[in-house]
N, C-alpha and C positions, 0 to 999 in steps of 0.2 A: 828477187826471190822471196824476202821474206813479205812482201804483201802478197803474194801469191796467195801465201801459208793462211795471212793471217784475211784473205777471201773466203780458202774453201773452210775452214774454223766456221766463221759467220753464218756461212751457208749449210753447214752441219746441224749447225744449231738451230738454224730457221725450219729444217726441214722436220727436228726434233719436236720442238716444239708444235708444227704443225699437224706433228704426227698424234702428241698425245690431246691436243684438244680436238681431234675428232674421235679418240676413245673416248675421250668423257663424255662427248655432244652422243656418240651410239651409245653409252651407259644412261646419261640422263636418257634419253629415247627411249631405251629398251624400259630403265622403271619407270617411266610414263605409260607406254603403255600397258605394263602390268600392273599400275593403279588402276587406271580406268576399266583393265578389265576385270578386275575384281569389284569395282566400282557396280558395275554394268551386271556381275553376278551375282553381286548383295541385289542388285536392286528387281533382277529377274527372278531371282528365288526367296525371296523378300519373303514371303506369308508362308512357301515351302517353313524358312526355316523357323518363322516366328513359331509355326505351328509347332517345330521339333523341338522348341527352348519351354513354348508354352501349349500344352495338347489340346486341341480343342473337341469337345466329344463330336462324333459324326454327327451328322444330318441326317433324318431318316429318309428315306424317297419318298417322294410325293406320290400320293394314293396305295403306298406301302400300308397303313395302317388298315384301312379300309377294306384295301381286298382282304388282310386277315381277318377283318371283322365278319367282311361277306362271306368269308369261309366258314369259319366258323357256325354262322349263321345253318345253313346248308346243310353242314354234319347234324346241329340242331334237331332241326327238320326230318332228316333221316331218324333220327333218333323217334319224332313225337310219332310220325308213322307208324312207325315197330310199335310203339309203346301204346296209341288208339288200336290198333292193330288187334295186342294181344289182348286188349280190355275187350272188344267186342263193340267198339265204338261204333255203330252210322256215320257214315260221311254227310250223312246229312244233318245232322245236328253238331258242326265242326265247319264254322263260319273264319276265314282268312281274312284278313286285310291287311293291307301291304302299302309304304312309302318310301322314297329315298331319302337319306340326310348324307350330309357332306361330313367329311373330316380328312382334314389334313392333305387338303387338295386334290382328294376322291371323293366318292362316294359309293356306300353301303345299303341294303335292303334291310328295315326295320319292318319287322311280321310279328301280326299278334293274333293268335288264334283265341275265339272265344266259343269255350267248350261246356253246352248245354248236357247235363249229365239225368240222365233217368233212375239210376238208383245210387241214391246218396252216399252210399258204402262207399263205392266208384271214387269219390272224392278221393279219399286219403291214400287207394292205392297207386291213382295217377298222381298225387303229390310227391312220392314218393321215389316214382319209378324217373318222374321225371326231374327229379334233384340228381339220382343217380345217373342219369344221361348228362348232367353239366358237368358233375365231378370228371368226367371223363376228357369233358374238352381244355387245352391248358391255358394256363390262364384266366378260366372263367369261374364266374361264382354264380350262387342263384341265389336271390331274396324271394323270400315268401311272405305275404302280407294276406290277413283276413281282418272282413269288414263287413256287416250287415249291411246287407239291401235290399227292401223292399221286404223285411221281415226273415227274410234268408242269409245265410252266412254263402260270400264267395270268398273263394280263394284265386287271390294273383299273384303266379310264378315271373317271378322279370329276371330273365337271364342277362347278365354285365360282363362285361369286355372292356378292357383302356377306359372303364369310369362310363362307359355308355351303353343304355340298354338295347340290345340285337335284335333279342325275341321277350313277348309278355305271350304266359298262357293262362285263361281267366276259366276257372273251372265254376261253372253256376247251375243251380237247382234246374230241376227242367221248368218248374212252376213259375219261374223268372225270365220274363220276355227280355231277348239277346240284344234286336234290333230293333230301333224305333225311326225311320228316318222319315215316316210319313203316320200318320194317326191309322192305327187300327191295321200296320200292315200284312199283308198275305207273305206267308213264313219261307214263299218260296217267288223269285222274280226272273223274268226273262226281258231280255230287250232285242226286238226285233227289228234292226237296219234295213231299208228295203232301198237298195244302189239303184244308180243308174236311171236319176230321175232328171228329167228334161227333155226329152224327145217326144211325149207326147201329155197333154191332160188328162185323157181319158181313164188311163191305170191312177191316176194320182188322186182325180175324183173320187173313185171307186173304193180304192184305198180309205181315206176321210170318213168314206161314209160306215166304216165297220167301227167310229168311235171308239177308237185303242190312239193308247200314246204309242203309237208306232215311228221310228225316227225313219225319216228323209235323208237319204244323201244325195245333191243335186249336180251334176256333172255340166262345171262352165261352159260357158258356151254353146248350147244348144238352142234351138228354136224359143222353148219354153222353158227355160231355165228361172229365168226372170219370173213370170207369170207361176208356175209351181209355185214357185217363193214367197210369193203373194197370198197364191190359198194355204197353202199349207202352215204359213204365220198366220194368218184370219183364224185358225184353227187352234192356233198354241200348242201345233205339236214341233217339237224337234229338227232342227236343222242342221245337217252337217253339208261339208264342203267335198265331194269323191273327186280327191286331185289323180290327175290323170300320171301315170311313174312307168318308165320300161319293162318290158316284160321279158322273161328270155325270148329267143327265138324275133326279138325285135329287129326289122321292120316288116317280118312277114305277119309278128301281132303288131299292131301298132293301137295306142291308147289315144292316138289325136297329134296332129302338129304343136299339142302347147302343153306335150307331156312333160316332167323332169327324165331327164338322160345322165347314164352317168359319165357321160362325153362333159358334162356340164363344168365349169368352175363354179368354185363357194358365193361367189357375185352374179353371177348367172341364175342360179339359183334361186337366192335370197332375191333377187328381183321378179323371178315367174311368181314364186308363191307369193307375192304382195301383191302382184297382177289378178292374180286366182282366186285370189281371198275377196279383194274388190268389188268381181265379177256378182258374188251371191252373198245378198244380203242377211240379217239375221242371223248367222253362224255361230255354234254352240262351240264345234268341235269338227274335225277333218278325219278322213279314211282314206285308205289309197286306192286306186281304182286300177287295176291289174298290177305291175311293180314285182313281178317277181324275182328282177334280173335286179333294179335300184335298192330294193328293200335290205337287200342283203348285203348293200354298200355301206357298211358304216358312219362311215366320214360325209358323205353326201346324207345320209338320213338327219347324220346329229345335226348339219346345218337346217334341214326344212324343221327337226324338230324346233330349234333357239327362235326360229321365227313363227312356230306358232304358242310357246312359252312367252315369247313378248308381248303376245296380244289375246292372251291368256285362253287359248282355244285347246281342249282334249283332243287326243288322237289316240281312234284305235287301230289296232292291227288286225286287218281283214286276210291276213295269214297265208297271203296267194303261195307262199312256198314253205316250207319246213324252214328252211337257215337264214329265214327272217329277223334281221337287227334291231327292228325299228320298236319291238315293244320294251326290248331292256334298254336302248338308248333314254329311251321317251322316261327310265324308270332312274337313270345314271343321270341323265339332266334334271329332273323335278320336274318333268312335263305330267300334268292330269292324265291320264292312259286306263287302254283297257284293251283284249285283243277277241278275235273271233272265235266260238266253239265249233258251230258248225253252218255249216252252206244249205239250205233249206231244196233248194233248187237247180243244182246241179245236172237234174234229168230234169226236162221239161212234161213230165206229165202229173198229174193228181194225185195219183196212188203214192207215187214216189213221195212229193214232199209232203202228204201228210205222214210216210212212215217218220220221215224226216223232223217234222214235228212232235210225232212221239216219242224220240227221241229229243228232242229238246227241252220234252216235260220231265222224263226220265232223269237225265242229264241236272236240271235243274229241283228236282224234289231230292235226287242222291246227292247234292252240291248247297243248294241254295239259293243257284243264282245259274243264270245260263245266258250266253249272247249269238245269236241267232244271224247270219248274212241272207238274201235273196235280193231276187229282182220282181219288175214291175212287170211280170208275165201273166196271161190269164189263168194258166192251170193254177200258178201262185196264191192269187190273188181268191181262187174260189176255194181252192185247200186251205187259206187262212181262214174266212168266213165260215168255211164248214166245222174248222176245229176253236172258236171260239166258245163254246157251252165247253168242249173239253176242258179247254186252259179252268174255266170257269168250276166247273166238278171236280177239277184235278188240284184247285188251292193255287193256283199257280197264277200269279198277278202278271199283264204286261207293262214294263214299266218303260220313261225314256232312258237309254242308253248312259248318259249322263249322272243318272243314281247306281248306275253299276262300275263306276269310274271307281279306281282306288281298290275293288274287289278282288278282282281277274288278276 
């Protein structure tokens, strides 16, 4: 009996013991795992917290600066409007030029207008009115610097933003030639594009022999694309590249089998235009050759634009639609650019594009500068010859397209 007693004793105790070392093994466990997982949320909220122990100032957005700057810019603008406006200013003597710069992983539109003034009084109250148009923007300051030139005092307004100038406005005598970019030039330029050259010599000959820097754009791939190329470098006018881009309503317009599409990918792409480019030698600079449906693709323009910035070629905007991307991309990259005024030849007869033309002198004597589209049609081609004494009596230079880059 009593080793019974002194079994179940033993086994009492065995089971005691058994019992509380697997509390401790589940206690050690349980704070194991609530090490590591505090371990595990130090280390996932790691910079959360550093940043709560230590603050770090935000980061601004990338092209956050910029677009303010562009705005700004813009208000600017509206502003010098009103303010030529109320002076009685001509547009024609109120010359634009226009670049992009970068900051802060954007980029911004820097414009400087350079303002030919006829009565000198005029000076001090457009110094004025347009200081008072910066006070208004926040943020911004205006410096005003005067300097003799050419025996004349100008005055240059430089509007500043984040330490960078937006806008410069250059108020000068009238007696003070604005622009010199060739000796002795005509006060007023047009450049005349004439598309759609390759399908035959005969308009291209023709063309040549009116002795104008008239620019060429030759559309790859055609019979005499090649051969154009030929004469019209022998000549040392102006070559551009009319890449063929979708159109709306595509494929009942169709611009050629070797048009861009925006079916296309970014590689797709980037290899037609190297293909395209190839095709026609001498290349100044490119235009699109219908595109009114691609044009308006952003993302697909800004890739043809990075490839014709690599190989340092201008492109202008032949404007086939209103909601056209391609001229502010070309202007948001730092692509050379400049875009279309007006279509010469939209109606194929005579009467037409010479009204067309006078408008373009119009256009270009109220402005300074005007950029012209047509094709290599005959009524074209004899309304251009007819109205060359015009251009001529009119002051109005034609120049290559090329010297009107940066203007538009």
């Amino acid at each position: 009996m009593k080793r019974k007693r002194t079994s179940k004793r033993t086994a009492g105790r065995s089971q005691k013991n058994r019992g509380r070392f697997w509390i401790s093994w589940w206690v050690f466990l349980g704070l194991l795992v609530s090490a590591i997982s505090v371990l595990l949320y130090l280390e996932i909220y790691r910079e959360r917290l550093q940043q709560w122990i230590h603050p770090v100032p935000e980061k601004e957005e990338p092209g956050r600066a910029a677009s303010e700057l562009d705005k700004a810019g813009r208000l600017f603008d509206e502003h010098c409007r009103s303010v030529f406006e109320k002076a009685g200013m001509d547009s024609q003597f109120i010359m634009i030029r226009q670049h992009p710069e970068g900051l802060g992983g954007g980029t911004f539109i820097f414009k400087r207008y350079e303002v030919r003034i006829t009565v000198k009084d005029k000076i001090s109250e457009l110094e004025r009115a347009l200081d008072l148009a910066a006070g208004s923007l926040p943020g911004a300051t205006m410096l005003i610097r005067k300097e003799i030139s050419g025996g004349e005092e100008r005055t240059t307004l430089s509007l500043r933003m984040r330490e960078r100038v937006i806008r410069q406005v250059v108020l000068i005598p009238q007696g003070e030639a604005v622009f010199q970019p060739s000796p002795s030039p005509a006060p007023f330029r047009v450049a005349i594009i004439v598309d759609d050259i390759g399908l035959s010599l005969v308009p291209v000959k023709m063309l040549l022999s009116l002795d104008q820097p008239i620019t060429f754009s030759i559309i790859p791939g055609l019979q005499h694309s090649l051969d154009a190329a030929g004469l019209i470098h022998e000549k040392k006018r102006e070559i551009m590249l009319h890449i063929p881009m979708e159109p709306l309503n595509y494929p009942r317009k169709n611009p050629g089998d070797r048009s861009l599409t925006v079916s296309m990918d970014p590689e797709e792409i980037r290899r037609r235009v190297g293909e395209l480019i190839q095709e026609v030698p001498y290349l100044s600079g490119v235009n699109n050759h219908m595109g009114s449906r691609f044009t308006q693709d952003r993302g697909r323009m800004s890739v043809v634009l990075e490839e014709l910035k690599k190989r340092n070629l201008f492109f202008i905007d032949s404007l086939t639609v209103k909601n056209s991307t391609a001229y502010d991309e070309s202007l948001r990259l730092g692509v050379k650019s400049g875009r279309r005024d007006i279509f010469l030849d939209n109606l194929d007869h005579e009467e037409s594009v010479i009204q067309q033309i006078d408008q373009l002198i119009r256009l270009a004597k109220r402005r300074g500068y005007a950029i012209a589209i047509c094709h290599p049609k005959e009524s074209t081609i004899k309304a251009l010859k007819d109205s060359m004494e015009k251009f001529r009596s009119q002051g109005v230079e034609i120049v290559p397209v090329s010297e009107l880059i940066g203007v538009s």
